[in-house]
N, C-alpha and C positions, 0 to 999 in steps of 0.2 A: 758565520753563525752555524752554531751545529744542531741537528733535530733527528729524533725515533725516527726511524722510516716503518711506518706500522706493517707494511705488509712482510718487508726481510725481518721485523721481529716477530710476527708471526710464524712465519715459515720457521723459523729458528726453535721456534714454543713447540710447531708441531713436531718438528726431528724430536726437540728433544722429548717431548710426553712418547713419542711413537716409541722410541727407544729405550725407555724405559714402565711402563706405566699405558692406561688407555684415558681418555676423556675424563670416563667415568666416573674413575678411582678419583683423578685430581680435582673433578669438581665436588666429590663425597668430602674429598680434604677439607677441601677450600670450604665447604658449605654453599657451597653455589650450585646452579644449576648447570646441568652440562652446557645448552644452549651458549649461556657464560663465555666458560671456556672458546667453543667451536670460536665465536667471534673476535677472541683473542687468536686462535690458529689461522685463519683465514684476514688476519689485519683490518678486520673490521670493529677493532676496537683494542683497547690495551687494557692491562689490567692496570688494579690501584695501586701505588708503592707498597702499602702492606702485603698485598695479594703476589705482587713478586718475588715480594722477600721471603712469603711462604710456598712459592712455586718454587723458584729456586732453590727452596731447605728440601722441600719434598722429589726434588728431581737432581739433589745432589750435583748440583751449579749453581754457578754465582748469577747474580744477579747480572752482571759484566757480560757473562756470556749466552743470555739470552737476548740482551738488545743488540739494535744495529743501528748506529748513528751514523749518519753523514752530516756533509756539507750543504747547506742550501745557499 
């Protein structure tokens, strides 16, 4: 069975907003609060499928390449 590993998709959320973009900007996106976000970067929560699929448009990657799936 395979499952998000919340904290490598975080880590993965934060590369990529650092490298592109700050907190800020992508919670202005998103309509969210930064706060939001942070807990999305830090694997303390994931975002919603819509919210990925607009993190992803807005950070120019797929959706694929901000999760991390393993094995459980």
């Amino acid at each position: 069975m395979k499952s998000i590993c919340m904290e490598k998709t975080g880590k993965r959320i934060r590369e990529c907003i650092n490298a592109n973009s700050s907190v800020k900007e992508v919670a202005k996106y998103l309509g969210l609060t930064p706060w939001a976000v942070y807990k999305w970067t830090y694997g303390m929560s994931l975002p919603t499928i819509d919210n990925f699929v607009n993190l992803a448009d807005y950070l120019n990657v797929t959706v694929d390449e901000l999760l991390v799936v393993e094995e459980v």
